[in-house]
C-alpha angles and dihedrals in degrees: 000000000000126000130200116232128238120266130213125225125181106239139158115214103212141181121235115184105291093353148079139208155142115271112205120185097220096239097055094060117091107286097251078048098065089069122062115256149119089279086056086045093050086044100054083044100060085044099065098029101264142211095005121160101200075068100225108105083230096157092049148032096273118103108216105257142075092255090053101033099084139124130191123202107192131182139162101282126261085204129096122248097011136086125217130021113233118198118179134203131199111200122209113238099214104017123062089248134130110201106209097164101106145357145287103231083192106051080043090076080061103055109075086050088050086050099047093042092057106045094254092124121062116258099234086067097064118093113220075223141004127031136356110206099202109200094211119181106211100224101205101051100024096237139140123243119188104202109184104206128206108243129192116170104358084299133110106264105213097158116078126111108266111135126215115185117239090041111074098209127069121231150166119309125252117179116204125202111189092206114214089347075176116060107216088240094052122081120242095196099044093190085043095238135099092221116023120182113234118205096207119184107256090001105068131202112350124170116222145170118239112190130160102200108126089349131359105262133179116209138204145183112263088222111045082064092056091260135110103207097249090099119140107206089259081074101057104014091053087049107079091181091054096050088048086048087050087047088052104049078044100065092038099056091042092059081048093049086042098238093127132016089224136026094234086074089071091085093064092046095057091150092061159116098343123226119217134179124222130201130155121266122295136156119270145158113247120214096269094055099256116129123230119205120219080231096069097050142059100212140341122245139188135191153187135224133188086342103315134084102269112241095234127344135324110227100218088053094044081070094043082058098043090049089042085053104046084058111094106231105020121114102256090053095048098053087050090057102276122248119101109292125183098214138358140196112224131178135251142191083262108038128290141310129193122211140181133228128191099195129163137192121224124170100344083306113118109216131180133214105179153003128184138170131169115251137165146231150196138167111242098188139356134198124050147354124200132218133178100244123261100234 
């Protein structure tokens, strides 16, 4: 019987705010992996443990989990004015699938330090001290990022004491700016309107915002589905009732937005859209025991993601939420009070997170310039991962 033998890839396994995932340089990937294709596909797969239906990626570097499932291509940039080409994968738990059709606002805080660690930005533009600006073209969703990252020494500084709730140990700073995360010939509002009603089979009529700024992301009110926002992920993940009823306003809200013809395309489009529920402030305890009081923040939110309640926040739809609330009568901004408002704190599974939003308003068309929110980042392991080959 023959056996294939195990293959090495250079790889970096990084954290991202409240995410994880394996960072490749394109070249150093197998040679039919540097094109996109079902043998780059098998081959992330086998990296993170996928599919695997006891659900644990014991067999790979992935986590089990959304937040922990990711992989991250990068390479010196083909676009003007930028620096290095970010392309971003979501990989299925359970299905042999790679999901390549939008971002990780969280790895994102990663991968300037991954660019700067590995030679792919140009030396002039590193500071000895102060502050790195990475010019990063999100690959997926042709978009422009701005990550400005902590440099001593001419090195990537990736110790310091800012705190981000849903990771325990404090670390170095990155802000992050997702520049026009809305082309001004995209709508923003794909429906275009800022609450829409869905009509959705054995839920009923349910009004929801439907908004495509950092990730395409349906929203609800946490009440008109029987919550109250202060939800841990026990509470939904252990429900299997509620997650089908989740899919289900998903794939119904996708057709809407026009993202699919049928709702049985939704299986195939796990990444997105998102779908969030909104509800106004209210004390609660987060999952690391710290309580949060309804004074220090403006709403509560909580979202999926690939199916299960996310533990904190996902970045991409932490923009989607400060856009949404800097809109006067959607139903984020509503729950956070109404009026336009030029950042919020809202509130998470895991603690808070504040975010910014730079909107304007031109001929009855919302537009956003800007969004920005302050993340961190750390390598966890460099060298190699193995996989059997794939012959």
């Amino acid at each position: 019987m023959n056996h294939a033998p195990q293959i090495k890839i250079p790889a970096t396994y990084m954290r991202g705010g409240t995410s994880k995932g394996v960072f490749f340089n394109i070249d150093d990937l197998p040679k039919e992996a540097q094109v996109a294709g079902p043998i780059r596909d098998a081959i992330l797969l086998r990296v993170i443990g996928s599919p695997d239906p006891y659900g644990k990626h014991t067999d790979g570097m992935g986590g089990g989990t959304s937040s922990t499932s990711k992989i991250v291509i990068l390479s010196k940039s083909t676009q003007t004015d930028h620096d290095v080409d970010y392309l971003f994968g979501q990989v299925a738990i359970d299905k042999a699938f790679v999901d390549w059709s939008g971002n990780c606002g969280n790895l994102t805080a990663a991968v300037g330090s991954f660019a700067i660690s590995n030679g792919l930005i140009d030396e002039k533009n590193i500071p000895q001290n102060g502050h790195a600006t990475v010019r990063i073209w999100q690959a997926n969703i042709q978009k422009t990022i701005l990550a400005e990252i902590p440099i001593t020494d001419g090195e990537v500084q990736e110790t310091g004491d800012f705190e981000l709730d849903g990771v325990i140990f404090p670390a170095a700073e990155v802000e992050v700016a997702f520049v026009n995360p809305v082309d001004g010939d995209e709508a923003m509002f794909p429906t275009g309107n800022l609450v829409d009603e869905l009509d959705i089979p054995n839920i009923g009529k349910l009004k929801a915002t439907m908004i495509t700024a950092g990730i395409p992301t349906i929203f609800v009110n946490a009440e008109d589905i029987h919550y109250t926002g202060t939800e841990s992920q026990d509470n939904i993940n252990n429900d299997a009732k509620a997650l089908t009823m989740f899919e289900t306003i998903r794939a119904h809200g996708a057709v809407r937005m026009g993202l699919i013809k049928h709702i049985d395309e939704a299986a195939n489009r796990q990444h997105t859209p998102k779908v969030a529920f909104v509800s106004t402030p209210k004390n609660y305890t987060s999952s690391s025991g710290k309580n949060i009081e309804s004074s220090n923040i403006d709403l509560l939110v909580r979202a999926l993601s690939m199916g299960k309640l996310h533990h904190a926040m996902m970045g991409t739809a932490a923009v989607a939420i400060g856009t949404a609330a800097a809109i006067p009568g959607t139903l984020v901004n509503l729950a956070a009070g109404g009026s336009e408002k030029k950042s919020v704190s809202f509130g998470h599974p895991s603690g808070t997170l504040k975010v910014g939003a730079e909107t304007e308003q031109t001929n009855n068309q919302w537009t956003v310039k800007k969004v920005t929110m302050s993340r961190s980042a750390r390598v966890l392991m460099e060298g190699n991962v193995r996989i059997p080959s794939q012959q």
